[in-house]
C-alpha positions in Angstrom: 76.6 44.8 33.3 76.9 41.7 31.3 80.1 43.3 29.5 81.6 44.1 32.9 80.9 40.4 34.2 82.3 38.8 31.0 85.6 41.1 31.1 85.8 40.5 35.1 85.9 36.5 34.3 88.2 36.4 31.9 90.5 39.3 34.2 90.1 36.3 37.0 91.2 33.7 34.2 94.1 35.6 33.1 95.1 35.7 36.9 94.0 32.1 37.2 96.8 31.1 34.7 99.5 33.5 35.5 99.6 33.1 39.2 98.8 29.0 39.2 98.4 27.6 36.2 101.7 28.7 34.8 104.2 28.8 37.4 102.5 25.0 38.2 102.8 23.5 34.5 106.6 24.7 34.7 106.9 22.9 37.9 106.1 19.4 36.4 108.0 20.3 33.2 111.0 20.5 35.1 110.1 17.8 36.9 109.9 15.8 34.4 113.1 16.7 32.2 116.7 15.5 32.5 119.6 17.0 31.9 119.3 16.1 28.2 115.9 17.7 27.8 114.4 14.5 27.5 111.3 13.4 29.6 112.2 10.9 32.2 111.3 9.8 35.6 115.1 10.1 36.8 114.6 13.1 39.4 112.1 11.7 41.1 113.5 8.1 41.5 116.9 10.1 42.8 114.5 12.0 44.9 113.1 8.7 46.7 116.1 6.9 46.6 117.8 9.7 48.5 117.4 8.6 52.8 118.2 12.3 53.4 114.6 13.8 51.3 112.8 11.0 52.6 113.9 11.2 56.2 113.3 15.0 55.8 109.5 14.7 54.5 108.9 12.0 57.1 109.9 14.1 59.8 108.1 17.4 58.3 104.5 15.0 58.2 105.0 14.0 61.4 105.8 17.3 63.3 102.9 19.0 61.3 100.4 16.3 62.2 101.6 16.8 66.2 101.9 21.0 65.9 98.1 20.9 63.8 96.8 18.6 66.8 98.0 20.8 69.8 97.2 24.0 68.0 93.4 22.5 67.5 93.2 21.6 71.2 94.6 24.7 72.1 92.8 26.6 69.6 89.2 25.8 70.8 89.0 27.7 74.2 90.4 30.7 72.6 87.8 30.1 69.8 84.8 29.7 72.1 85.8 33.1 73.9 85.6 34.6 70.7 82.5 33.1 69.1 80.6 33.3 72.5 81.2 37.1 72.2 82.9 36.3 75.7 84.9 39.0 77.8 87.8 40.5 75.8 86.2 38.5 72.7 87.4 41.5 70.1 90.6 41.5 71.4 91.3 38.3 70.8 89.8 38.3 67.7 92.0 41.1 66.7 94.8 39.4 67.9 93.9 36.6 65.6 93.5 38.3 63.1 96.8 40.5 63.1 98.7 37.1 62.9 98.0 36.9 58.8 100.1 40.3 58.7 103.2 38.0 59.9 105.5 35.8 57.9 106.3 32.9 58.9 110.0 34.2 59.4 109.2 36.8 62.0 108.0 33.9 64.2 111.6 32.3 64.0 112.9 35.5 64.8 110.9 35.9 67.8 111.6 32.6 68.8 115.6 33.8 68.8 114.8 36.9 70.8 112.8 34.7 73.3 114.7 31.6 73.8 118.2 31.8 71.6 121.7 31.7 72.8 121.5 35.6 74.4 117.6 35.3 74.3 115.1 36.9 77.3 114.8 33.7 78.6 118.5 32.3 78.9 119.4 35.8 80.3 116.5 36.2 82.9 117.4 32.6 84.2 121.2 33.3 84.2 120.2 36.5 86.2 118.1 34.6 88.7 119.1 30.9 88.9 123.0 31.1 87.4 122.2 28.2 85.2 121.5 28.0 81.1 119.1 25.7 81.0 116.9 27.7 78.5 120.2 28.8 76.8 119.8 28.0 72.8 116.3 26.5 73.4 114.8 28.4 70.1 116.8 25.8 68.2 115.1 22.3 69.7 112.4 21.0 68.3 110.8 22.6 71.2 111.6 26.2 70.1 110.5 25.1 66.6 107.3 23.6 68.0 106.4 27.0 69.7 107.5 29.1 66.6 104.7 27.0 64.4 102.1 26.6 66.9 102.5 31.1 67.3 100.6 31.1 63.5 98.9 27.8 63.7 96.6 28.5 67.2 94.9 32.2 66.1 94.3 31.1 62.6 92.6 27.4 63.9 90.8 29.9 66.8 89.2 31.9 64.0 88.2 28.9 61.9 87.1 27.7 64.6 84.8 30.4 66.4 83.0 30.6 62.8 81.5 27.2 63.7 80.8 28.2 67.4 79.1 31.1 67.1 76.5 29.5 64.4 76.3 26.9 67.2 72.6 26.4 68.7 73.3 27.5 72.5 70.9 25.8 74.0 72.1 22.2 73.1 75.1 22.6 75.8 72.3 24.4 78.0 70.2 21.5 77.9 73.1 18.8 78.3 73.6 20.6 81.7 70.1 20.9 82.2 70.1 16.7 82.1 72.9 16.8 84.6 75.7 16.9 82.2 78.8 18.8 84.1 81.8 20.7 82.2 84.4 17.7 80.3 81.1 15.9 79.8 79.7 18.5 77.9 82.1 19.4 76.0 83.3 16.2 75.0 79.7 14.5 74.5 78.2 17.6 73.0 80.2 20.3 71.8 82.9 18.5 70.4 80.6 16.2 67.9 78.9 19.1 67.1 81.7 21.0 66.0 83.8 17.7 64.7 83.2 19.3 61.1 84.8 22.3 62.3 87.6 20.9 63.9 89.0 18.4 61.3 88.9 21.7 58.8 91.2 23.6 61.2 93.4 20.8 62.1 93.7 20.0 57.9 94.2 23.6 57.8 96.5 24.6 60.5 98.2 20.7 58.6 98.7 22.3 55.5 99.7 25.5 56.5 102.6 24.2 58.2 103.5 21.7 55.6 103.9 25.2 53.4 105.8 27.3 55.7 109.6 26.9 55.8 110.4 30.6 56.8 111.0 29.4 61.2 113.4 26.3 59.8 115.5 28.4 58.0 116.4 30.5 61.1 115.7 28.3 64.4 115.1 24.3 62.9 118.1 21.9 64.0 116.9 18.8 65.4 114.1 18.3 62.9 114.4 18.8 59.0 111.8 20.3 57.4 110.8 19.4 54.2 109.9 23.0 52.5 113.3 24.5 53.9 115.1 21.6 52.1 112.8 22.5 49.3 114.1 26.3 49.4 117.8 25.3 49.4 117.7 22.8 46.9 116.3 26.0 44.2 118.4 28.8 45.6 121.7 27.3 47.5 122.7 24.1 45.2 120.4 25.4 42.0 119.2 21.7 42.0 116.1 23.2 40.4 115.4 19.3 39.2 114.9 18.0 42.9 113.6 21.3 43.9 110.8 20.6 41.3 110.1 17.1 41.7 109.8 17.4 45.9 107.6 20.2 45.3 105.3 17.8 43.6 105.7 15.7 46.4 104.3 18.2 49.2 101.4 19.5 46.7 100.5 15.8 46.5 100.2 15.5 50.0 98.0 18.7 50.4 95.7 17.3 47.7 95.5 13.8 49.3 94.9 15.5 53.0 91.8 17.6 51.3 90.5 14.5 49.8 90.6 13.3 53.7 88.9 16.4 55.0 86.3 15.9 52.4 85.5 12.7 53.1 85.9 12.9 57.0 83.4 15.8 57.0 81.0 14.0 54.8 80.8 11.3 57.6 80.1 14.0 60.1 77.6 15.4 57.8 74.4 13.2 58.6 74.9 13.7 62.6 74.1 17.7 61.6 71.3 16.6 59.7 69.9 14.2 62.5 70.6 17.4 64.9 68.8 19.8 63.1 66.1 17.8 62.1 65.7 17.1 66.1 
């Protein structure tokens, strides 16, 4: 057993360094190397001195943080269907579920199908009203919006009915027991219980869309987004230089947004404690 264990660890090391490690050390290297083969600093100061990159990670921070916020909201009546084991709750749990099996492209193709130029939409409502309203919709930040809140919503949902299912029922019972009604409730009582919960699927659903680039490169117009620019910059213009140096960019953005969870959560730690202890 102890042989097994020791070859297992070093099997996870080995995976560790070839599937992180590795590819991440290469990353900086390149980063961090001129044209000469010299260290320098030069991409990354032509990285932040470039309005277009900048512009472009701006816009990609800001639309995440406004996707990850709706999808939470939206998110947590799904997610207290499921972890109430309400009506339907294992179909929609399924239905979360299935949305890991997707790439993130298939939802920019939906989104085509649904509301392009010859989508569903823009043909039902040229059937019906004789207008094009809808026409070419997929490609607004609207369409782009909806492609990105398709993954973000069932993975928050299942994050989130983790944390609502552990949930002690009879604290919202007793809320309405005191004369508490519905928004009351839930915002005085099952929100704060659950704030924990809900910062780690709003970081999540965050960082989830700060990764995905596959919708942008078929539906995004309006809004640039920052991973897609990443994506042509390696494989359209083989800048592999900038491609390197704004990858470092987004990863230290994921690592500063944990280091916010963490610390957000360990505020909302001692009201648990308090609650428990009660």
């Amino acid at each position: 057993m102890r042989a097994f264990m020791i070859v297992t660890t070093i099997a996870l090391l080995g995976i560790f360094a070839l599937g992180l490690a590795y590819p991440l050390a290469t990353v900086i290297l390149v980063s961090l190397t001129g044209e000469s083969g010299a260290p320098t600093l030069d991409v990354y100061r032509r990285v932040f001195a470039s309005g277009y990159f900048m512009q472009a990670l701006a816009e990609t921070v800001m639309f995440c943080l406004v996707t990850s916020f709706i999808a939470t909201a939206w998110a947590l009546p799904l997610a207290w269907r499921i972890g109430r084991n309400g009506a339907g709750a294992h179909f929609l749990q399924t239905l979360s579920q299935i949305n890991f099996a997707f790439a993130g492209i298939i939802y920019g193709m939906l989104m085509i199908v649904l509301m392009g130029n010859a989508g569903v939409l823009a043909l039902l409502e040229a059937w019906l009203l004789g207008t094009e309203a809808t026409r070419g919709l997929a490609f607004t930040a609207f369409g782009l919006g909806v492609a990105y809140l398709s993954f973000q919503i069932p993975r928050s949902a299942l994050i989130l009915a983790e944390a609502i299912a552990k949930m002690d029922p009879g604290l919202p019972a007793a809320a309405r027991t005191l004369g508490g009604r519905g928004p009351a409730v839930t915002f005085l009582v099952v929100v704060p219980i659950l704030r924990p919960a809900l910062i780690e699927a709003a970081v999540f659903s965050f960082l989830l869309a700060m990764a995905s680039f596959g919708p942008a490169l078929l539906i995004a117009r309006s809004v640039t987004i920052f991973p897609a620019v990443i994506y042509r910059e390696f494989t359209g213009f083989l800048n592999f230089g900038n491609a390197a140096a704004m990858a470092i960019l987004l990863l230290i953005v994921a690592l500063a947004l944990a280091g916010v969870l963490r610390l957000l959560v360990g505020r909302a730690t001692p009201f648990h404690t308090q609650t428990d202890a009660t």
